[in-house]
SERO-4910 file (N, C-alpha, C, O; in steps of 0.05 Angstrom, whole numbers):
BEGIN
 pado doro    nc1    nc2    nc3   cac1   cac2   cac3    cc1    cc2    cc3    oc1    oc2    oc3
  Unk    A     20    147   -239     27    136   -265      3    134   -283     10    133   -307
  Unk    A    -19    134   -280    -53    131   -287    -53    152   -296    -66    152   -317
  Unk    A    -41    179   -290    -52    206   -294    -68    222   -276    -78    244   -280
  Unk    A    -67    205   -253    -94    225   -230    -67    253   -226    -42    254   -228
  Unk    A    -90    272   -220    -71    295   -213    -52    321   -235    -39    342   -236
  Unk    A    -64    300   -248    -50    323   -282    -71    317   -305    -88    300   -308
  Unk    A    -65    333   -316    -80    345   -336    -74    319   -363    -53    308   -371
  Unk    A   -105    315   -373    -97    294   -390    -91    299   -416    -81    280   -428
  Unk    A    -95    322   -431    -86    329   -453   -104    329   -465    -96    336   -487
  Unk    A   -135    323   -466   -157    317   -485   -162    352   -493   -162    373   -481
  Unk    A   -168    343   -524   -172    365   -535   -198    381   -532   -209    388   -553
  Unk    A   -211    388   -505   -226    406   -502   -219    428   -490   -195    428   -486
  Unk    A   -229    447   -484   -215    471   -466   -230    461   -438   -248    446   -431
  Unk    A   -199    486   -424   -217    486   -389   -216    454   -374   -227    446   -353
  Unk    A   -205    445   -386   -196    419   -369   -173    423   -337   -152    436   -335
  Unk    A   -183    412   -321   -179    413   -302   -151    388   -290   -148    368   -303
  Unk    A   -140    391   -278   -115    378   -263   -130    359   -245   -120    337   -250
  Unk    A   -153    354   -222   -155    338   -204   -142    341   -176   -128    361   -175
  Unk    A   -140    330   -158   -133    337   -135   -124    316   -126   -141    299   -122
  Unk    A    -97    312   -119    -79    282   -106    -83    294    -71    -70    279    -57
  Unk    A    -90    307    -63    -84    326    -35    -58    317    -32    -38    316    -46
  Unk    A    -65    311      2    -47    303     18    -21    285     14      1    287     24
  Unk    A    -31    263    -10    -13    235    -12      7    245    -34     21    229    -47
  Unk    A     10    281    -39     33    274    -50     59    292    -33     80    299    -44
  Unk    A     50    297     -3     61    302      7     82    291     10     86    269      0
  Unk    A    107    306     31    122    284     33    117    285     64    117    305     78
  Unk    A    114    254     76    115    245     95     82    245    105     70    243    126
  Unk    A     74    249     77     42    240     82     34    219    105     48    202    114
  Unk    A     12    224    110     -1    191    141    -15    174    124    -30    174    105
  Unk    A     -3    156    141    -26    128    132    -47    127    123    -53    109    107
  Unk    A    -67    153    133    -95    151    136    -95    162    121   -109    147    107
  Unk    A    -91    189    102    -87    192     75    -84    174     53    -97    173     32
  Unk    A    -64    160     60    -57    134     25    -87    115     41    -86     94     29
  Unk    A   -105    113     56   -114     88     64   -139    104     52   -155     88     42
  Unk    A   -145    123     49   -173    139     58   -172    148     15   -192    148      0
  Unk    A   -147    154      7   -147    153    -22   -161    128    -41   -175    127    -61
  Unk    A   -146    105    -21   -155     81    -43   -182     85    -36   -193     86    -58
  Unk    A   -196     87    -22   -224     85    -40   -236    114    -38   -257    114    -25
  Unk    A   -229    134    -46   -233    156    -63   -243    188    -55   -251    207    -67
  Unk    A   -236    181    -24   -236    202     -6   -210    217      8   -196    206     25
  Unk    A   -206    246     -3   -188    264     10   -179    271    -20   -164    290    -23
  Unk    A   -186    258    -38   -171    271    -76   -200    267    -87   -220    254    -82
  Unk    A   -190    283   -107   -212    290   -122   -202    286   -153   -183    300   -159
  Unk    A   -214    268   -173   -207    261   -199   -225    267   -221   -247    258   -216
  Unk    A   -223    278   -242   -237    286   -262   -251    263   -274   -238    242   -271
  Unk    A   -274    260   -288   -286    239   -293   -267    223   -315   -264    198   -316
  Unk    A   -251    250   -335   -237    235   -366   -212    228   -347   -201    207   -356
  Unk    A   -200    236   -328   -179    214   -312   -194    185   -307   -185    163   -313
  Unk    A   -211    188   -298   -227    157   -288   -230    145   -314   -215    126   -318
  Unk    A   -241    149   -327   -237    133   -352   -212    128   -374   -211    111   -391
  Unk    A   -199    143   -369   -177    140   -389   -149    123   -374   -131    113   -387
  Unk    A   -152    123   -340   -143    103   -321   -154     80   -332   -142     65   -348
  Unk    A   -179     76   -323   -194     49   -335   -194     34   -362   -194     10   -368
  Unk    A   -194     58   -380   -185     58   -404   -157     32   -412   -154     11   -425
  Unk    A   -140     50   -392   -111     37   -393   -115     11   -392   -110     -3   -412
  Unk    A   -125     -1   -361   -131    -32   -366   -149    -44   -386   -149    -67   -393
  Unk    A   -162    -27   -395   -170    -44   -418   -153    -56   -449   -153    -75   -465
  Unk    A   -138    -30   -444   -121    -21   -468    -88    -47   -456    -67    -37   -462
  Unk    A    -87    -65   -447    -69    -76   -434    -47    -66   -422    -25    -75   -427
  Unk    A    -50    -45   -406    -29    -23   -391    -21     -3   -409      2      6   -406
  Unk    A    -35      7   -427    -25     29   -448    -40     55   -441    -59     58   -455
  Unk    A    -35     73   -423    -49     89   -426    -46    114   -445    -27    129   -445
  Unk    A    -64    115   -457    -80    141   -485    -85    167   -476    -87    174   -453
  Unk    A    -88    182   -498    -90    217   -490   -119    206   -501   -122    192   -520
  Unk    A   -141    217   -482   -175    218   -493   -165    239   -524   -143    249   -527
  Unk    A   -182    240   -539   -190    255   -553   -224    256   -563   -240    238   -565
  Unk    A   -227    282   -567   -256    277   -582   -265    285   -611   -288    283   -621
  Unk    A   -235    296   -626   -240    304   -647   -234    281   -670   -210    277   -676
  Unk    A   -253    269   -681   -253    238   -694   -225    249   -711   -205    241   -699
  Unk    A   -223    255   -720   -199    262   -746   -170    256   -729   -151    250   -744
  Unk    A   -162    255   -695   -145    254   -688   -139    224   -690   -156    207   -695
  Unk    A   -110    216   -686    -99    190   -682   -104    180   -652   -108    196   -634
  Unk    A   -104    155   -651    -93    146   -625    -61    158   -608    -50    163   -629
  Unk    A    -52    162   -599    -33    170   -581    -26    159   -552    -33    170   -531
  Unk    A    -13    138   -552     -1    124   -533     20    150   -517     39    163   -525
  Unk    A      5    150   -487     23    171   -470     44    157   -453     67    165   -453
  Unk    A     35    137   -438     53    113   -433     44     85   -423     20     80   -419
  Unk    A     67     64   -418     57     46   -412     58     38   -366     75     39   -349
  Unk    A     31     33   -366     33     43   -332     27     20   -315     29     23   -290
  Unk    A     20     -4   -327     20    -32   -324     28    -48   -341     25    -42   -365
  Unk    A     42    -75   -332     41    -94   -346     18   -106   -357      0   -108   -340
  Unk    A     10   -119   -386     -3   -132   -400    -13   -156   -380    -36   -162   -377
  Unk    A     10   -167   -366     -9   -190   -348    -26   -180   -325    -48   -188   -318
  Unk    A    -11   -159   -315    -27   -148   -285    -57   -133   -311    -79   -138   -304
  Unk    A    -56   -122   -328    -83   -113   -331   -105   -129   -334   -127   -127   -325
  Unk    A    -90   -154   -357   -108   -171   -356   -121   -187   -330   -146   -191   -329
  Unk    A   -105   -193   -312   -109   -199   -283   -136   -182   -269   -156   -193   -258
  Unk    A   -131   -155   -271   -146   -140   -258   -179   -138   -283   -202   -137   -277
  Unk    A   -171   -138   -300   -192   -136   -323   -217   -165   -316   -242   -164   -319
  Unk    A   -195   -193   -306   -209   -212   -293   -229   -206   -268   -252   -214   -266
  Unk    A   -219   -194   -255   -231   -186   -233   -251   -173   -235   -270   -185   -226
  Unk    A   -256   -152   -244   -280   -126   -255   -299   -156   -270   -317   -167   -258
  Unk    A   -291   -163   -292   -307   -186   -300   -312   -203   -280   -336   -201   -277
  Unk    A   -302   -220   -262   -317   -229   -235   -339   -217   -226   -362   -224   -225
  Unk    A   -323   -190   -217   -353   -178   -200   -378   -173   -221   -399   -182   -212
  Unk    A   -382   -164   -242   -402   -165   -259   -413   -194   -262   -433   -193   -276
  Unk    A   -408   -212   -257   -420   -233   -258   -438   -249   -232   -460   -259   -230
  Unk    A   -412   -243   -213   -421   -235   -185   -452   -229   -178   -470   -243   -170
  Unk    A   -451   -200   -186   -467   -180   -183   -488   -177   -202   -508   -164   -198
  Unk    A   -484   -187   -221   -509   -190   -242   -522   -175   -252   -540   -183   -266
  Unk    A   -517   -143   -250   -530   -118   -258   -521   -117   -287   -534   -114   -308
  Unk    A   -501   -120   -283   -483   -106   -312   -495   -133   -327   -511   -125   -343
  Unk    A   -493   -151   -327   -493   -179   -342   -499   -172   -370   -515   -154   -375
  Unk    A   -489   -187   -390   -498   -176   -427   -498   -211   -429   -476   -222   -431
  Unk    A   -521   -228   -428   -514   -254   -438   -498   -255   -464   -508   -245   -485
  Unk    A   -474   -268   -465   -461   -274   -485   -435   -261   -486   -417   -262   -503
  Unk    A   -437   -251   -465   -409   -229   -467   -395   -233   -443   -407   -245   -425
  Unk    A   -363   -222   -438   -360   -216   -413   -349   -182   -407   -330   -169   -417
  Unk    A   -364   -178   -390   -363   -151   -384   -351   -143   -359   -361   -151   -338
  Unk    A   -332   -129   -359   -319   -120   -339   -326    -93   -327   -333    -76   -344
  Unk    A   -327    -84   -300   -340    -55   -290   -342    -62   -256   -345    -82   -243
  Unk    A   -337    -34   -250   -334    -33   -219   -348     -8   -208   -341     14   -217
  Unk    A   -370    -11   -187   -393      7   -174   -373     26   -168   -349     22   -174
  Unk    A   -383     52   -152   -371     67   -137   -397     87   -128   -414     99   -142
  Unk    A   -393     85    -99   -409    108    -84   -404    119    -67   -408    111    -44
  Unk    A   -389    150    -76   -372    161    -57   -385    187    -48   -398    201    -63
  Unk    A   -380    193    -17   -399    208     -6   -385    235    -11   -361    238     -9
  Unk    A   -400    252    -18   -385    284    -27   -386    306      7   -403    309     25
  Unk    A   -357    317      1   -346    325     28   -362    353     27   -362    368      7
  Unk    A   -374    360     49   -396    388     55   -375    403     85   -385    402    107
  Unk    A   -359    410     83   -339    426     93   -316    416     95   -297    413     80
  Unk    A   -324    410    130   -293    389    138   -298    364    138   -280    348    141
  Unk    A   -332    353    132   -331    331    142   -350    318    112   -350    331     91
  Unk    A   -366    291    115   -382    282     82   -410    283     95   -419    271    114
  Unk    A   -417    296     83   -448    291     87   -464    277     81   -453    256     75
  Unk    A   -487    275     79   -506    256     70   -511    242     43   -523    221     38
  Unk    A   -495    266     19   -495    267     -9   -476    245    -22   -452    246    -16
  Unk    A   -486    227    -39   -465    215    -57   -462    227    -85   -475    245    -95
  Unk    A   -442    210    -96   -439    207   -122   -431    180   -124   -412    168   -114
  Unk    A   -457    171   -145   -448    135   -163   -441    138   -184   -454    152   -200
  Unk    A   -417    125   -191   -411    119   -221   -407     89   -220   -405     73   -201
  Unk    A   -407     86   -250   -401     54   -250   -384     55   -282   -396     63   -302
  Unk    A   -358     48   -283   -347     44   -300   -342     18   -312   -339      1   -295
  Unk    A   -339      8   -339   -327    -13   -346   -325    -11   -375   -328     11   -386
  Unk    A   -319    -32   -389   -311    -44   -416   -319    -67   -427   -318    -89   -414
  Unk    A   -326    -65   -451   -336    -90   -466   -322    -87   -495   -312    -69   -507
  Unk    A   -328   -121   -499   -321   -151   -485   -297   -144   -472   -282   -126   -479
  Unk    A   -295   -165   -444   -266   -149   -422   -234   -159   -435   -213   -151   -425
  Unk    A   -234   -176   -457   -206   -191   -463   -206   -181   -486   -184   -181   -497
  Unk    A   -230   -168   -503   -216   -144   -535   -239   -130   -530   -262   -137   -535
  Unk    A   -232   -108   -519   -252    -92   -517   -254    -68   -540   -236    -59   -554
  Unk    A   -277    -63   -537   -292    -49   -564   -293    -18   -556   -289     -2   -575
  Unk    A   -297     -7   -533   -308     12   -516   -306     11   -480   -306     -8   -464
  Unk    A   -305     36   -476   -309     39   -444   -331     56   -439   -338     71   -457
  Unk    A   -342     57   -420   -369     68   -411   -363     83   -380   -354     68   -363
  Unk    A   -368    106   -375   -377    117   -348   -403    125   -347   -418    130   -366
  Unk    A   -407    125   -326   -438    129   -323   -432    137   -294   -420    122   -278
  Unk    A   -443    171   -283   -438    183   -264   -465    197   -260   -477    210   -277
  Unk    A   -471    194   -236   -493    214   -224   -494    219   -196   -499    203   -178
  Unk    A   -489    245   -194   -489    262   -175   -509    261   -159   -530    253   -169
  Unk    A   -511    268   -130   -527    264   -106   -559    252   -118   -578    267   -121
  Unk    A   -559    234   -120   -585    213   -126   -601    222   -102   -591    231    -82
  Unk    A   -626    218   -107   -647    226    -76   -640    191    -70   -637    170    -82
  Unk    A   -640    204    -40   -641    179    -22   -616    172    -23   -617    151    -10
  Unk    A   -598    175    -28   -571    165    -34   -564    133    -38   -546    122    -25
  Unk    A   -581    117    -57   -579     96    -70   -549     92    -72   -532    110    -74
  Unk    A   -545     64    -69   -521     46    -80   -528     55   -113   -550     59   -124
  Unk    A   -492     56   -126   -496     51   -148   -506     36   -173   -513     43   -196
  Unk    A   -502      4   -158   -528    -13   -166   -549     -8   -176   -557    -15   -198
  Unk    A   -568     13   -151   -592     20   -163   -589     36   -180   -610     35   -193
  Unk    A   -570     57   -193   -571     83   -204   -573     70   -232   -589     64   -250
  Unk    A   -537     70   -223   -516     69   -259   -517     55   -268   -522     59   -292
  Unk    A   -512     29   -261   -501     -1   -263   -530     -7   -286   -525    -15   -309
  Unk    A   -551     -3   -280   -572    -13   -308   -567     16   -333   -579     11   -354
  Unk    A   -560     29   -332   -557     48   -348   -534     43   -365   -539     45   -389
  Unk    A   -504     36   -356   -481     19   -362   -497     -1   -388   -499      2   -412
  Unk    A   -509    -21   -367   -512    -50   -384   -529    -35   -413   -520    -39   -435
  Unk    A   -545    -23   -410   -566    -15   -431   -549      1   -452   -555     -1   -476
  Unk    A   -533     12   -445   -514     34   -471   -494     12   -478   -488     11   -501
  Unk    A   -484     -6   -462   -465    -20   -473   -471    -50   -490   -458    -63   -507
  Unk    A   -499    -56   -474   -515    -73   -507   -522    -57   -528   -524    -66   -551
  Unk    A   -527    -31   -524   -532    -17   -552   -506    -21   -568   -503    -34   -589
  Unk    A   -490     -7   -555   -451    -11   -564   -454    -36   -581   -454    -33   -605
  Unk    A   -457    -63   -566   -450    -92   -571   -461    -95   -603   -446   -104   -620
  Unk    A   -483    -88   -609   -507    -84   -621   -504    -73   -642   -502    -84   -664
  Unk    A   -503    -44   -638   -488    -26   -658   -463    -27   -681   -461    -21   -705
  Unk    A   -446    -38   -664   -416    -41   -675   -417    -75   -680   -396    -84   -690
  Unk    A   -437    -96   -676   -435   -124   -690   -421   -139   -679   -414   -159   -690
  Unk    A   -410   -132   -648   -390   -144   -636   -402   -179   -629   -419   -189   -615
  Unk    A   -381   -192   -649   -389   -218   -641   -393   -231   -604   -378   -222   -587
  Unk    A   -407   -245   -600   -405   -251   -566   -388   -272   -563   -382   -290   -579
  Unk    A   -379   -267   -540   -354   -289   -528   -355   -316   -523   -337   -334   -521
  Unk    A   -393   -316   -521   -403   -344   -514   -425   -345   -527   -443   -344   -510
  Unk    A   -433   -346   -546   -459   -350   -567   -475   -362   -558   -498   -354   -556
  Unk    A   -464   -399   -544   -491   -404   -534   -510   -387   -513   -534   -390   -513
  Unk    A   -499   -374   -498   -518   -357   -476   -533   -338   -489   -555   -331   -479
  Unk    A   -525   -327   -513   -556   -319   -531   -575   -326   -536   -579   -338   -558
  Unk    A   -589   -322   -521   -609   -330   -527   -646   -303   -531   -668   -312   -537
***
């Protein structure tokens, strides 16, 4: 319902479909749907990952990306409820607070690590990929951010990679665009 596995419609060429494998088999195994949720055996395009993410930001509305400014918004459908996004939008904001990488004093920022090991035949090798996605402010958000990098030496947690790269473009964002903060006194 997110869009993994099809083509998102963004107006560039050569866009790619993604890979659901196994789970859209029928009579797929367990260890397929178990080994999907966290992001091994399919393969998803980065503008799926964000325009999924997107959605919860957008209160279960998911959008066709576009990059040509002159286009409209375009609601493709609705793929959560307004309460479950906001719900989940809470959560992403937990862990950034949690975790303290992302932190923007004055704001609340929602975003979730990812460090998934890239498959070298049949099996994953030593190689990751970190991204770290999220959205600011998490209850009217202004913008979403990915931030992806491919086999890091040493294969660092995304923590170390993305996660300060995130916070730094998305106070520029905050910054840029005048976005009032959610909690003023913590400006300091």
């Amino acid at each position: 319902n997110f869009g993994y596995g099809v083509k998102t419609g963004i107006d560039l060429p050569g866009e790619i479909s993604g890979n659901l494998g196994e789970i859209l088999e029928r009579g797929a195994s367990d260890i397929a749907f178990s080994a999907a949720s966290f992001g091994q055996g399919i393969a998803a395009t980065p503008i799926q990952v964000i325009s999924a993410v997107s959605a919860l930001a957008n209160g279960g509305h998911l959008m066709r990306p576009y990059v040509n400014a002159a286009m409209e918004p375009e609601k493709v459908r609705d793929v959560i409820k307004p309460s479950t996004a906001r719900a989940v939008a809470g959560m992403m904001t937990k862990a950034v607070q949690t975790n303290k990488v992302a932190v923007i004093p004055g704001y609340d920022v929602a975003g979730k690590t990812g460090t998934a090991q890239v498959a070298s035949g049949a099996h994953y090798g030593d190689n990751v990929v970190n991204t770290y996605i999220g959205f600011a402010p998490s209850y009217d958000p202004r913008f979403s951010i990915l931030v992806k990098l491919d086999k890091p030496a040493g294969a660092p947690l995304a923590g170390q990679t993305v996660v300060p790269v995130f916070r730094e473009l998305a106070q520029f964002l905050l910054t840029y665009y005048d976005v009032p903060p959610d909690h003023p006194e913590e400006r300091q």
